[in-house]
C-alpha positions, 0 to 999 in steps of 0.5 A: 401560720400553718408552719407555725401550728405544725411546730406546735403540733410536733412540740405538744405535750401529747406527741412528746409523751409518745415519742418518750415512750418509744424510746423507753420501749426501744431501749427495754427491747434488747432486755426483752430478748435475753429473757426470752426461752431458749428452745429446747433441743429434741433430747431435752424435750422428750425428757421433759415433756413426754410422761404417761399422761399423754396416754389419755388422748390415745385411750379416749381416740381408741373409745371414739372409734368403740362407739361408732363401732356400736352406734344404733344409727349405722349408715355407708361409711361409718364403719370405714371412719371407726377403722380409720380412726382406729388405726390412726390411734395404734400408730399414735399408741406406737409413737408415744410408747416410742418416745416413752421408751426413748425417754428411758434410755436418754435418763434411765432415773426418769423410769422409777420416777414415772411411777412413783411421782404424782401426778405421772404415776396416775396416769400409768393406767391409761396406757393400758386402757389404750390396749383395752380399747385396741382390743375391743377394736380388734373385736368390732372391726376385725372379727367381721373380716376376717377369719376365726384365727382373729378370735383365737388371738383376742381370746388370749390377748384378753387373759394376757391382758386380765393377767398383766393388769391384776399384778400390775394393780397389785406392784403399783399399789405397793409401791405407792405405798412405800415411795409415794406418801399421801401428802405427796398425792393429795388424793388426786382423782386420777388415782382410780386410773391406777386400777381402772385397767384392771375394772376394763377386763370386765368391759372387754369380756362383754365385748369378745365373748358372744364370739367366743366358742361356747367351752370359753364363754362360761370362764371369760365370764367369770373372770369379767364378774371377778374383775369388775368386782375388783375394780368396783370396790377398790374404786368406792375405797378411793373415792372415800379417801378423796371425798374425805380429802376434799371434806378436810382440805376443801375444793382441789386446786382449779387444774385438779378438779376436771379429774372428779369426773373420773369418779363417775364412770368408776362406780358405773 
């Protein structure tokens, strides 16, 4: 009798159902295989996945290590940890700049790309927002150890930065102009990026200039007033054609809207 159940077992419509859907599974696993990616090789991946907005992780490591530089609640080691990270985040500027160079020289016609297809090209800034904060770095971790020829080379990183970043503003904002239509931009909120570097001019002349000798202040100043300024208003201009964008076209796509908070610290 009890052999008699267990052939019953084994026949049931249950245990058959099973078994048919393991066979249906095996002859569906080859076909599961082929449609499988293959893995890209390291030319193809630089060229592929590498592009300006790897830049935001380097630009907001650099703003970590700027606010425990400035942190009220200071104690033993903190200081320590803001250099550490600020040098992690030069060599992590070095590296991606690296591959960026690489990526160019694999498929030179990835070079105008990047500056004129969105969302890439908005993300151009960042690279110099990176600098920005390597900067104001420079100041807060530098300056206290060492001697005043670190003040001298902040000061004239600060006009070469102020310099390269007004005409960079001005060349990308033309180009956008001739190769990069509207429809094709959609008002991406990343697009306050594109002068955002030239507005942080101000922000590293607030930091460097209590440092600087008393003949330099008044023109750092002045400068920081001129480019924050700048910044401000081109940043209200931007935010009108986003916001009428929006009030046309409704609410951005899903992966598109994190970017409005890029509106908030444009204006402040």
């Amino acid at each position: 009798m009890a052999q008699q159940d267990d052939v019953k077992a084994a026949s049931s419509p249950d245990t058959m159902d099973v078994e048919r859907g393991a066979e249906q599974m095996r002859e569906r696993t080859p076909d599961l295989e082929k449609d499988l990616p293959t893995r890209m090789g390291w030319k193809e991946w630089i060229v592929e996945r590498v592009n300006f907005s790897w830049f935001p992780a380097t630009q907001s490591t650099g703003g970590v290590a700027v606010v425990l530089s400035e942190c009220p609640k200071q104690f033993d080691g903190l200081q320590t940890i803001g250099t550490i990270i600020f040098i992690f985040n030069l060599v992590a500027f070095l590296i991606i700049t690296g591959l960026m160079i690489t990526r160019w020289i694999l498929c030179p016609e990835k070079l105008k790309k990047s500056f004129i297809n969105p969302p890439e090209c908005f993300f151009y800034g960042s690279w110099w927002l990176t600098i920005a904060t390597i900067i104001i770095c420079m100041q807060r971790f530098g300056v206290p150890n060492s001697g005043p020829w670190l003040i001298v080379a902040i000061r004239v990183c600060f006009w070469i930065y102020g310099a390269c970043t007004l005409l960079s503003t001005i060349i990308v904002f033309n180009m956008h102009g001739k190769h990069t239509p509207i429809p094709h931009m959609g008002m991406n909120p990343g697009i306050l990026l594109t002068v955002f570097h030239a507005m942080l001019t101000g922000t590293i002349a607030s930091a460097i200039v209590a440092d600087q000798p008393n003949h330099h202040r008044l023109p750092i100043m002045v400068a920081a007033v001129g480019f924050q300024g700048y910044g401000w208003t081109m940043s209200l201009l931007y935010m009108a054609f986003i916001l009428a964008s929006q009030l046309e076209k409704g609410w951005a796509a899903l992966d598109v809207r994190p970017g409005l908070f890029v509106t908030l610290p444009s204006i402040l």
